[in-house]
C-alpha positions as CSV (number, residue, x, y, z in Angstrom):
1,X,-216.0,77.5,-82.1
2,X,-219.7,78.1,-83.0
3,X,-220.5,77.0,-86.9
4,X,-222.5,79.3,-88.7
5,X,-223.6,77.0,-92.0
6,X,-227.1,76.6,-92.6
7,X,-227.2,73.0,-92.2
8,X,-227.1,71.8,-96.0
9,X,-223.8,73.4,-95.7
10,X,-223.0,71.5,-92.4
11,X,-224.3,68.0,-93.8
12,X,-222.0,68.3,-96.4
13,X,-219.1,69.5,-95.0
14,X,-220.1,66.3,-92.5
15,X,-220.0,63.6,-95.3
16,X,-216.7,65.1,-97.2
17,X,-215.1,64.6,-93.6
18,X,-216.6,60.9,-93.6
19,X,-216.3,60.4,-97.4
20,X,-212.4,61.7,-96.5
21,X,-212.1,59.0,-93.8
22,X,-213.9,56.4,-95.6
23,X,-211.3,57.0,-98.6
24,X,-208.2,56.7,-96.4
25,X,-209.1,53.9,-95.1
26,X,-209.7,52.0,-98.6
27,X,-206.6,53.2,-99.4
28,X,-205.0,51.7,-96.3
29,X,-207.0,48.2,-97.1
30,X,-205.7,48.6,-100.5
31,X,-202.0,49.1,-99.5
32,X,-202.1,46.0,-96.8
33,X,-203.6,43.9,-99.7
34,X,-201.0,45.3,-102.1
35,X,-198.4,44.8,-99.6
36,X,-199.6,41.3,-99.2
37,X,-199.7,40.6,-102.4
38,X,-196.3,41.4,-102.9
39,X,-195.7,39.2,-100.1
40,X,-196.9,36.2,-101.6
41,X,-194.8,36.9,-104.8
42,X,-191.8,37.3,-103.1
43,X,-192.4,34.3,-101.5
44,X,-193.2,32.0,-104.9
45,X,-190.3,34.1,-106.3
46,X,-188.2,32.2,-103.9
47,X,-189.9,29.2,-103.7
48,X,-189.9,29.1,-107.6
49,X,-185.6,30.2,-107.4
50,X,-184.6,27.4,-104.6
51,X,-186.9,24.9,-106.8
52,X,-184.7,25.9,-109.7
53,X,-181.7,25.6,-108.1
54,X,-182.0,22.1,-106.4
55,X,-183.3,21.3,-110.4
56,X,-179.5,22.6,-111.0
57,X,-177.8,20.8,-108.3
58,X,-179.8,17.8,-109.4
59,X,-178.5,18.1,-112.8
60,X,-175.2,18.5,-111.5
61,X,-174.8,15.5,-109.3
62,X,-176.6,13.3,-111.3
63,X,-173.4,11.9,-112.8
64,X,-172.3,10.9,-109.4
65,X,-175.9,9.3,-108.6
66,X,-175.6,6.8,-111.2
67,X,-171.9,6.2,-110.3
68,X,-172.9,5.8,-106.9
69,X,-176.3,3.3,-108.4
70,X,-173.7,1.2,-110.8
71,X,-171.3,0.9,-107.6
72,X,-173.8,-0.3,-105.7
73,X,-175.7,-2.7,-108.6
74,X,-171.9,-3.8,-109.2
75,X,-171.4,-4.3,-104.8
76,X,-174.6,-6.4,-105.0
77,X,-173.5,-8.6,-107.7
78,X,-170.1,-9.8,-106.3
79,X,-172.0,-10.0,-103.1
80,X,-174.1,-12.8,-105.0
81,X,-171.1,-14.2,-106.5
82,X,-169.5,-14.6,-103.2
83,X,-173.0,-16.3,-101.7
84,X,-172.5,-18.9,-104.5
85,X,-168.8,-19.3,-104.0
86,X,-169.7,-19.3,-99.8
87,X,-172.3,-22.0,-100.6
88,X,-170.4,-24.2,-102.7
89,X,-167.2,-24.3,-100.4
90,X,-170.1,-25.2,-97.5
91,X,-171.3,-28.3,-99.7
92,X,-167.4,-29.6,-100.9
93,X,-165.9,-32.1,-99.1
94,X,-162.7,-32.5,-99.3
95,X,-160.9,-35.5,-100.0
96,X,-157.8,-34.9,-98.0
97,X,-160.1,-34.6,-94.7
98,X,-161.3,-38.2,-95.7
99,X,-158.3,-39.5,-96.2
100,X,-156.6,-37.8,-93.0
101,X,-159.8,-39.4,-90.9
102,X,-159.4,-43.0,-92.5
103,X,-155.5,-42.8,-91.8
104,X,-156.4,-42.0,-88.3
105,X,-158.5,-45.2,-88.0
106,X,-156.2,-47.2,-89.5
107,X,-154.8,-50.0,-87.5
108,X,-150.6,-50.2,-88.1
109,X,-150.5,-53.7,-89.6
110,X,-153.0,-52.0,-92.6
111,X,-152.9,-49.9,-95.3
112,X,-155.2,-49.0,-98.1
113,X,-154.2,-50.3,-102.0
114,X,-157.0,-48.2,-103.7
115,X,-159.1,-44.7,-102.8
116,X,-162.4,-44.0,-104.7
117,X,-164.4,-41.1,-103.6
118,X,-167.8,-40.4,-105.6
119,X,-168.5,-37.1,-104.7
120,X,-172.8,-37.5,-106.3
121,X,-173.3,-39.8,-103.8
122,X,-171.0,-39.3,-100.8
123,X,-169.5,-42.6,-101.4
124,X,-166.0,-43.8,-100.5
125,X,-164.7,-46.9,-101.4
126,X,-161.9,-47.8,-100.3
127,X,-159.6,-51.3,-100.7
128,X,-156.7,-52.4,-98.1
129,X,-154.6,-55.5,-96.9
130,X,-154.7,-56.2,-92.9
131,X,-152.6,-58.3,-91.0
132,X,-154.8,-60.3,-88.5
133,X,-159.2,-60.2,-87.9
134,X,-159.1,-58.8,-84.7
135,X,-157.2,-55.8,-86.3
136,X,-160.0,-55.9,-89.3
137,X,-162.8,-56.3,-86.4
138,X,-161.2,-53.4,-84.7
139,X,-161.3,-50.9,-88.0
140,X,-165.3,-51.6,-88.4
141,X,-166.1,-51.0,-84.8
142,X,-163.8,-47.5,-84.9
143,X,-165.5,-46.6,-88.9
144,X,-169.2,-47.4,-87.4
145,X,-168.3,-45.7,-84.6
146,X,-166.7,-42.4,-86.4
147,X,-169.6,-39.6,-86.8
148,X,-168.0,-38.6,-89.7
149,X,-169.5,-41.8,-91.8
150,X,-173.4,-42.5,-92.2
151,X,-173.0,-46.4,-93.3
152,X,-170.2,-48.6,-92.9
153,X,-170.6,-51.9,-94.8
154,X,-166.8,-53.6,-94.7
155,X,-166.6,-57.2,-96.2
156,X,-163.6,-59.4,-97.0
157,X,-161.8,-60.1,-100.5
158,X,-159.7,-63.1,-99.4
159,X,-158.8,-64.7,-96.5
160,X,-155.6,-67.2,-96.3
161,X,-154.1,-67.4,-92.6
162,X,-150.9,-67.3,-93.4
163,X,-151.4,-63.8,-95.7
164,X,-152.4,-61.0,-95.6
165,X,-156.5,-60.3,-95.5
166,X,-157.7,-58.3,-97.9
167,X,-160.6,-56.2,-97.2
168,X,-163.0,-53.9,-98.7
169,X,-165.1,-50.8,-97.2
170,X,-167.9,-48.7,-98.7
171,X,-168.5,-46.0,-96.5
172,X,-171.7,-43.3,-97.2
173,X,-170.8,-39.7,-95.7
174,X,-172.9,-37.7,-93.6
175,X,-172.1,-34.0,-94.8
């Protein structure tokens, strides 16, 4: 095809074609921005809807939160208690081991008139009647000997042969 414009004619049937191109592709630059654009507002639209809804949620289960935070300030608290009450039984001693152990050292020709436990110091004082010394010998060798008592200081009340001896012990715990 031969063109027969003078060439003002063809210059500015050149730059309508160019101005053409130039436009379309503005528009296309202006569409993907657009398009883009919309993009990004979908996406805070939902960002902005799920933050809503966890906000709702939130609201909804914050009943059961503080349940669930009293439940567990209210599990601490008996856990403390029972610590104490743990730690206490730990520290008691109890008097019928004391007396079980002291029966069990007990020679058969003795028995104990008085039982006196002072808990403050770990103290037990104890008063008997014994037949014969070698049986009152034999209970301070076996309550030295017992790990269960720290001191052992055993001393005589009176001492007749022909009766019985009476005898007093102080004896210091080791718990």
């Amino acid at each position: 095809m031969i063109n027969l414009l003078p060439p003002q004619a063809k210059r500015e049937l050149y730059w309508r074609r160019e101005l053409k191109i130039v436009v379309i592709i503005e528009i296309l630059i202006i569409s993907c921005l657009l398009v883009l654009w919309l993009a990004f507002l979908a996406i805070k639209v939902n960002i902005v809807t799920q933050k809503e809804m966890v906000k709702a949620t939130a609201k909804l289960e914050e009943p059961k939160i503080k349940q669930i935070s009293a439940i567990k300030e209210e599990i601490n608290s008996i856990n403390k208690t029972l610590e104490k009450i743990n730690q206490i039984y730990e520290e008691q001693i109890l008097v019928s081991e004391i007396l079980t152990k002291i029966a069990s050292l007990l020679p058969q020709d003795a028995y104990l008139e008085n039982f006196v436990f002072e808990e403050k110091n770990k103290e037990v004082q104890i008063v008997g009647k014994i037949q014969t010394l070698t049986s009152l010998n034999r209970l301070k060798e076996l309550l030295k000997n017992e790990p269960f008592f720290k001191d052992v200081e055993l001393s005589i009340g009176s001492y007749v042969p022909t009766k019985e001896i009476e005898f007093q012990a102080k004896l210091i715990l080791k718990k």
